[in-house]
N, C-alpha and C positions, 0 to 999 in steps of 0.2 A: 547418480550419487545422492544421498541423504543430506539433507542441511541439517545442520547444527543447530541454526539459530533463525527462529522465525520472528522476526519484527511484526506487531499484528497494529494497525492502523484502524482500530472502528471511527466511521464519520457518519454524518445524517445529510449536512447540505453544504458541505464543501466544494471548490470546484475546482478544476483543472486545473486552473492556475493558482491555488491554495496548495495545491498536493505539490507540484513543480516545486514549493519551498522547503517541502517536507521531506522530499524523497532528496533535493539536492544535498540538505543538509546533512542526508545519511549518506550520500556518495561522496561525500567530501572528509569522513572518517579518513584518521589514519590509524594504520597497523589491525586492520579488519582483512582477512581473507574472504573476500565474497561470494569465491564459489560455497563455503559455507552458510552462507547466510540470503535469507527470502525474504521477501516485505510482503504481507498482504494486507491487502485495500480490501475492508469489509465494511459494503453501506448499509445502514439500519433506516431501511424504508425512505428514505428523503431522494433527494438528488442525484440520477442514478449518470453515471458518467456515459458521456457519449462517445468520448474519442480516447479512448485507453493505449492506442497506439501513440498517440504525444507522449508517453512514457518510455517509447522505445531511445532516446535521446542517454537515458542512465542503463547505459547496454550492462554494466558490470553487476546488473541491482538484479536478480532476478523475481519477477513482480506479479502476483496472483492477485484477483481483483472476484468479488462475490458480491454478492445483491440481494438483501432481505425486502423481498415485496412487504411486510408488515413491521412495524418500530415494534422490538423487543429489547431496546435499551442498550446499553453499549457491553454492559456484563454478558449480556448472552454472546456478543461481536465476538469479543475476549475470549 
């Protein structure tokens, strides 16, 4: 199925436990149907996540995760 609505999250050096506050807040929407809706996690060369499966906890989010080896700013992420 096609999503609707891609939430795009560009970061440089956030972590794990920065994102858990981000991605909670958007699983705690109400009157969102999620099977329409994707988050992706796109990092712009910084901090590249080690453990992407700690994400698996917001089962209803579904969650694409990309990794710019070189900082091209957060407009290109977008």
């Amino acid at each position: 199925m096609r999503k609707l609505v891609s939430i795009i999250v560009p970061y440089k050096n956030e972590s794990e436990s920065q994102f858990s506050v981000v991605l909670s807040s958007i699983n705690d929407q109400v009157g969102i149907e999620f099977s329409q809706v994707e988050v992706k996690l796109i990092c712009d060369g910084g901090y590249k996540l080690k453990d992407i499966y700690i994400f698996n906890i917001f089962d209803n989010i579904k969650i694409k995760y990309y990794y710019n080896r070189q900082s091209k700013g957060p407009g290109f992420s977008r």
